[in-house]
C-alpha positions as CSV (number, residue, x, y, z in Angstrom):
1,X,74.8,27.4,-50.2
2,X,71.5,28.0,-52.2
3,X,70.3,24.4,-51.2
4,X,70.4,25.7,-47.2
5,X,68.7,29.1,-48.2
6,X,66.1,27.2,-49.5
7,X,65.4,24.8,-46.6
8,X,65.4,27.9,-44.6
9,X,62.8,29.5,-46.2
10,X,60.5,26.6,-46.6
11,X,60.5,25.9,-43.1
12,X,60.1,29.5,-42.6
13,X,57.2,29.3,-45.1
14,X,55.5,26.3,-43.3
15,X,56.1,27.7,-39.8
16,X,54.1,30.9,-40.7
17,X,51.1,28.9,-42.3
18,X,50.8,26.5,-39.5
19,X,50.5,29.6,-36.7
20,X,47.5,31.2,-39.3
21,X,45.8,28.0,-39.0
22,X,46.0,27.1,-35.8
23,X,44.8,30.4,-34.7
24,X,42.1,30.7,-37.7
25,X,41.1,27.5,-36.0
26,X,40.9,28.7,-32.8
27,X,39.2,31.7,-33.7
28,X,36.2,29.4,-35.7
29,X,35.7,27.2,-32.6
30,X,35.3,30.5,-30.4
31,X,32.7,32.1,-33.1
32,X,31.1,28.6,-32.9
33,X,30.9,28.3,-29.1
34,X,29.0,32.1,-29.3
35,X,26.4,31.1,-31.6
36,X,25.5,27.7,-29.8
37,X,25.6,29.0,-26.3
38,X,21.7,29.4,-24.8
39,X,21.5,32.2,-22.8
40,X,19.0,32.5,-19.8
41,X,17.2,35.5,-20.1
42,X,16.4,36.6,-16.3
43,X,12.7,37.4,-15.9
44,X,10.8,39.3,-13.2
45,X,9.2,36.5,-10.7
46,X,6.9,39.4,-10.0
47,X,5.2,40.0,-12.9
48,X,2.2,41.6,-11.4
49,X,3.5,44.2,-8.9
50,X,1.0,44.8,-5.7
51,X,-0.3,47.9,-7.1
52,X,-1.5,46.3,-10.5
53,X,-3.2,43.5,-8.4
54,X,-5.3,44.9,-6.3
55,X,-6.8,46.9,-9.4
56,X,-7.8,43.7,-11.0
57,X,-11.0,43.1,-11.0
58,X,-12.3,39.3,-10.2
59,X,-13.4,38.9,-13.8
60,X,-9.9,39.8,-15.1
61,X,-8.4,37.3,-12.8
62,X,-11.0,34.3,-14.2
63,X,-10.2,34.7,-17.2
64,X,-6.6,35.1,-16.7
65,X,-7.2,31.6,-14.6
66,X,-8.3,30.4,-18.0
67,X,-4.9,31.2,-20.0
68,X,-3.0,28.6,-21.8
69,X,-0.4,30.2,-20.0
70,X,0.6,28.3,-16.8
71,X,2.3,32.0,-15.5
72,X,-0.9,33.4,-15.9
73,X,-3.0,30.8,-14.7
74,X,-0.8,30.4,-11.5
75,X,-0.8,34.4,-10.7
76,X,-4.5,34.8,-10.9
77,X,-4.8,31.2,-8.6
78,X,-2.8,33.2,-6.2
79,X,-4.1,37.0,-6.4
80,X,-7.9,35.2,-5.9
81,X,-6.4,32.7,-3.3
82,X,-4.9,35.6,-1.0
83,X,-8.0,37.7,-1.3
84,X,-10.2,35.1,-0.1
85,X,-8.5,34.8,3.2
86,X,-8.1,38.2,4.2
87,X,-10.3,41.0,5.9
88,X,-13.9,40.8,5.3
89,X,-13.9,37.9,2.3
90,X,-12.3,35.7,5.0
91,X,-14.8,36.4,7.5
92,X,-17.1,36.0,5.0
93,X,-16.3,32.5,3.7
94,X,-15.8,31.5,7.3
95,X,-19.3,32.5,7.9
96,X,-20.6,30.6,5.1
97,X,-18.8,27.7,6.3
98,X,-20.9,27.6,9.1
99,X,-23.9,28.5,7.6
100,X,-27.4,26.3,8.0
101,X,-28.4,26.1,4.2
102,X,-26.7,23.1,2.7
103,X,-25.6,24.4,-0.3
104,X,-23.8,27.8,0.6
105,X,-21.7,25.5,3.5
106,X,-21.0,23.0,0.5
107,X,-19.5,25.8,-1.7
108,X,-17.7,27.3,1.5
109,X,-16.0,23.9,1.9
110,X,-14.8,23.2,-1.6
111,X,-13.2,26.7,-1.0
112,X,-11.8,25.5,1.8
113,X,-10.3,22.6,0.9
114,X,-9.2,23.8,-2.1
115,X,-7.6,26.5,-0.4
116,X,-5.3,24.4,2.1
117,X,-5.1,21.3,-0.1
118,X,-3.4,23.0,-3.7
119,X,0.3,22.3,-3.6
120,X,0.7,25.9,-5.6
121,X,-0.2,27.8,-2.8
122,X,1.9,26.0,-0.4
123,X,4.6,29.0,-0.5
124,X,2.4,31.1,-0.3
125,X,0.8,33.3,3.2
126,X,-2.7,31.6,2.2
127,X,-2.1,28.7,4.5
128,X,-0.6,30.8,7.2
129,X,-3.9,32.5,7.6
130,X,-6.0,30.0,8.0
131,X,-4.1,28.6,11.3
132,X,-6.1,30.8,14.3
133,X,-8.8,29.7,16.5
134,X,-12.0,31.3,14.0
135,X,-10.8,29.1,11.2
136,X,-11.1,25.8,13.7
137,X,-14.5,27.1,15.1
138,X,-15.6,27.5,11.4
139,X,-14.1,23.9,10.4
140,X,-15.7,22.2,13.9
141,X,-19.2,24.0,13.6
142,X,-19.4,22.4,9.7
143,X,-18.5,19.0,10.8
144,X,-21.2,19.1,13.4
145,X,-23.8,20.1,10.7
146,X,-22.7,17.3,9.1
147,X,-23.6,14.8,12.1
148,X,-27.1,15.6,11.9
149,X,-27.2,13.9,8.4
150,X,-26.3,10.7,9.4
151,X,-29.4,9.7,8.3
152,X,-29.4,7.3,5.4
153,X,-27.0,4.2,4.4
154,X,-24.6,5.7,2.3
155,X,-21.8,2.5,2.3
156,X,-22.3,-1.1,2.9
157,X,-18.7,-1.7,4.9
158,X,-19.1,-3.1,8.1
159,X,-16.6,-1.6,10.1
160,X,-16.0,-0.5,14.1
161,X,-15.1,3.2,13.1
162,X,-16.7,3.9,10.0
163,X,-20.5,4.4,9.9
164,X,-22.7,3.7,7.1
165,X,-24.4,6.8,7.4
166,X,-21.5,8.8,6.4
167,X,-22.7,11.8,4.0
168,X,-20.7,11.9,1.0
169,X,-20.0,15.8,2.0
170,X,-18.4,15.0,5.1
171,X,-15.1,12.9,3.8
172,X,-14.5,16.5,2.1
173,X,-14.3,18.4,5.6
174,X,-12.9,15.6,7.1
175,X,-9.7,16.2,4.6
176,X,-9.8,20.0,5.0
177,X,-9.4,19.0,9.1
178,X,-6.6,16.5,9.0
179,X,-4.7,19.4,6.5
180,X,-4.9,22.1,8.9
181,X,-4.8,19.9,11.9
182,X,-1.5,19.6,12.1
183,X,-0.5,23.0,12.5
184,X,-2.0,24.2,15.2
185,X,-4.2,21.3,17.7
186,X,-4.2,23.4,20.4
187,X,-6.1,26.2,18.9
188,X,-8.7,22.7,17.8
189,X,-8.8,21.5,20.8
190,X,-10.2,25.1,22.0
191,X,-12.8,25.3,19.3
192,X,-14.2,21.9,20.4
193,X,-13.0,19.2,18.3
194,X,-13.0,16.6,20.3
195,X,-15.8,18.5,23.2
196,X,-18.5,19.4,20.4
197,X,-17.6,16.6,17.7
198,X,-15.6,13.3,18.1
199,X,-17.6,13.4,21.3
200,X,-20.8,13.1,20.0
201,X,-19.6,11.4,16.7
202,X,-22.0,8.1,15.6
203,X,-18.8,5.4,15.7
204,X,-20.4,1.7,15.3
205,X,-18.4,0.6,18.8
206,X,-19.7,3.2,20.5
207,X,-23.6,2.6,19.4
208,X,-23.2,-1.1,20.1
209,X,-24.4,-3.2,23.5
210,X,-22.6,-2.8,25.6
211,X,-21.0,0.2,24.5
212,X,-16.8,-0.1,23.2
213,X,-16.7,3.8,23.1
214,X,-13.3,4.1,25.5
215,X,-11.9,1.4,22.4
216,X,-12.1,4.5,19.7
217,X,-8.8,5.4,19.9
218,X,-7.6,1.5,20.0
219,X,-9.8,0.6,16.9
220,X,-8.6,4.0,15.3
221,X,-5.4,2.3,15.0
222,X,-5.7,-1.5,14.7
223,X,-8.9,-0.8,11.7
224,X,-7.1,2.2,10.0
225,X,-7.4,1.0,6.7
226,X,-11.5,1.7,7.0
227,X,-11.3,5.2,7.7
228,X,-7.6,6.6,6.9
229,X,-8.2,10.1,7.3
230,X,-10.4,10.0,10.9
231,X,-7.8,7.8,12.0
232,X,-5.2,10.5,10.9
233,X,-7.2,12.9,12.9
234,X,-7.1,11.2,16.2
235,X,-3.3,10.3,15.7
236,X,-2.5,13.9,15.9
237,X,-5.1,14.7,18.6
238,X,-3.8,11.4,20.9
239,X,0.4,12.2,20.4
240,X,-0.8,16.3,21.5
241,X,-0.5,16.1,25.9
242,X,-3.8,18.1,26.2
243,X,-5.9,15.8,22.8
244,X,-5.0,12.7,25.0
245,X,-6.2,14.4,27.9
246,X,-9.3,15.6,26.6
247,X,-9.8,12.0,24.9
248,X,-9.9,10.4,27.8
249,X,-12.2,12.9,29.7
250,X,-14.4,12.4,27.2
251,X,-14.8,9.0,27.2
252,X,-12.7,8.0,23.6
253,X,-9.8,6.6,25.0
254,X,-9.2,3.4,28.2
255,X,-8.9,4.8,31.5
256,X,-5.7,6.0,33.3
257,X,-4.5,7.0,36.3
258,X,-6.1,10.2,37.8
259,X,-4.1,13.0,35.9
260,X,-4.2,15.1,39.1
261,X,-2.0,12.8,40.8
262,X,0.4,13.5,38.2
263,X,-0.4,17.2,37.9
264,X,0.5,17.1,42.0
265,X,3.8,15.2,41.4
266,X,4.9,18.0,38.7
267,X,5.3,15.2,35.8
268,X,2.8,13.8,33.0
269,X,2.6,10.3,32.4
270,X,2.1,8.6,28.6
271,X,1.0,5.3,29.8
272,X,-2.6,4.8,29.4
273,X,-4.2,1.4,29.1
274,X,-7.8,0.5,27.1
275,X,-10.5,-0.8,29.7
276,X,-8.0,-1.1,32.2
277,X,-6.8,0.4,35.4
278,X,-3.9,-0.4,36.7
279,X,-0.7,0.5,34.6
280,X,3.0,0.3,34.5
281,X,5.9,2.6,33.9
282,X,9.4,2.8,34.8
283,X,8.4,5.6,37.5
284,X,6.9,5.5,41.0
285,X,3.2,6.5,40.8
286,X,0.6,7.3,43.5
287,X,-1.5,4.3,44.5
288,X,-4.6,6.6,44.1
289,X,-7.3,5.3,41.6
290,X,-10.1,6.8,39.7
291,X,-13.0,4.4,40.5
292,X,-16.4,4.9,38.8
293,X,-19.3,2.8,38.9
294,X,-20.5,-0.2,40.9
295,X,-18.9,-3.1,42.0
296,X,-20.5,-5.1,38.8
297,X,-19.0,-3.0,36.7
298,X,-15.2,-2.7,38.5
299,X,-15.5,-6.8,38.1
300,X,-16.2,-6.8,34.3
301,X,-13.4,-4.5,33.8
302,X,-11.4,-6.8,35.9
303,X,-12.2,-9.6,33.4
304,X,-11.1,-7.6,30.5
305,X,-7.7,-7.6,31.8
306,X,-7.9,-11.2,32.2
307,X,-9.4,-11.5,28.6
308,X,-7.8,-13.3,25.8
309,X,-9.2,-12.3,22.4
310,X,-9.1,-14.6,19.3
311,X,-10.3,-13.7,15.9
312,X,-9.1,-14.9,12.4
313,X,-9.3,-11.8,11.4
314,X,-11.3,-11.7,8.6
315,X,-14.5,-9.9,10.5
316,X,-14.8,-7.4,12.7
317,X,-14.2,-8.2,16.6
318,X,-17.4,-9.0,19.2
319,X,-18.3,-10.1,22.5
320,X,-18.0,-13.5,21.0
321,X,-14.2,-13.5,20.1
322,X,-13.5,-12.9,24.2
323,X,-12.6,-16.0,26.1
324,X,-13.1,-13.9,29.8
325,X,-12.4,-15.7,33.1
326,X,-16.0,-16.5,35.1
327,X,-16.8,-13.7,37.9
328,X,-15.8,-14.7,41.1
329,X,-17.6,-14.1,44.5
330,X,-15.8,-12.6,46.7
């Protein structure tokens, strides 16, 4: 009888004492998981509000530029960023951008481009101002400016599309253009980019005997590699209905079939040949022509459709790589 009393209470005993541990245990781990859990302390995204920026003053904001903190630095970027393209400072550095002394337009156009090319103010409502037709006047008029100093060799590539007389400033606005292209061509092709630039733009074909200048648009895409970022440009003018148009009237791309004939028949046609006339489509088309020029020159067009061309590729093409049938009398 006293042996089963005992057993009892030992068990009892044991019972009790594993519970406390288990649950001391448990209560350890939790105190444990407390200390070693990181908390994420929410900050303010804001943390200049509206009112405190517009009292800074431009030389808080450069030095604040100048912090080793990248919250700082970021936040005056942005307050200096969004001031520079509103109200009169916008009209301003448009202003400058088309200015005649060399070095203020310079300064205007590293603004610029800085402006539309930093990924930190790609969230931001800088870009969204600087999409209306006074910004694309402003970008056109510089790159005009710039065609007057193609003066001197700067580069020694021979290429059809790239000139040697680039100026080293011009690669810059050339950047700034292709950026802000893209959002809005039909407010560029208003301001004259293709009327009052490409038009008058020094490309080797088009200053060679006899002139290639209706190849532009062909070479643009064959010779990219030379001159990436024009041949960017005219990508996004070309695949735009009214940049084809206006490449053609101008004399940049091959000849197509009068557009009014189209215009009448209430459809537009993407079929556009270089140097040629006649074309092919799966639609019916009028059988009206656009023909220019004399008869001289309807037959050498008519032996560039018969052409065959053979390079090796390792030069430029010329009137010596075209094997062209002999004109025939009629």
């Amino acid at each position: 009888m006293d042996f089963q009393m005992s057993d009892k209470l030992l068990w009892i005993c044991l019972g009790a004492s594993l519970f406390l541990a288990v649950r001391g245990i448990v209560t350890d781990l939790r105190r444990v998981q407390e200390l070693t859990e990181i908390t994420h302390v929410e900050k303010d995204d804001r943390m200049i509000s509206e009112g405190t920026e517009d009292a800074l003053k431009l030389d808080t904001l450069l030095k604040l530029s100048e912090s080793t903190s990248y919250d700082l630095r970021a936040a005056a970027l942005r307050i200096i960023s969004e001031r520079s393209t509103k109200g009169d400072t916008r009209d301003l550095l448009l202003r400058d951008l088309t200015s005649e002394d060399k070095e203020q337009r310079n300064r205007a156009l590293n603004a610029m481009h800085f402006l539309v090319s930093n990924r930190a103010l790609s969230r931001t409502s800088v870009c969204t101002r600087l999409r209306d037709l006074p910004t694309y006047t402003a970008l056109v008029d510089c790159l005009c400016h710039f065609l007057e100093e193609h003066v001197e060799e700067t580069s020694s590539t021979i290429s059809p599309i790239l000139p040697k007389t680039r100026p080293l400033g011009e690669r810059k606005a050339l950047v700034t253009m292709n950026i802000v292209l893209q959002e809005n061509v039909e407010a560029a092709l208003e301001a004259g980019i293709v009327s009052r630039w490409l038009s008058k733009y020094p490309f080797p074909c088009a200053l060679t005997e006899p002139s290639r200048k209706q190849d532009v648009l062909m070479l643009m895409k064959t010779w990219w590699s030379d001159d990436a970022v024009m041949s960017s440009i005219f990508s996004t003018i070309s695949s735009h209905p009214d940049g084809a148009k206006q490449l053609r009237k101008y004399g940049l791309m091959g000849s197509m079939i009068e557009e009014n004939d189209h215009d009448d028949d209430g459809w537009d046609s993407d079929v556009w040949m270089v140097d040629g006339e006649d074309t092919a489509g799966s639609r019916p088309v009028s059988s009206r022509r656009v023909r220019e020029g004399t008869a001289e020159e309807q037959a050498v067009r008519r032996r560039r459709r018969e052409a065959m061309v053979l390079s090796d590729g390792g030069r430029p093409l010329g009137n010596d790589d075209i094997i062209q049938l002999p004109i025939q009398n009629y």
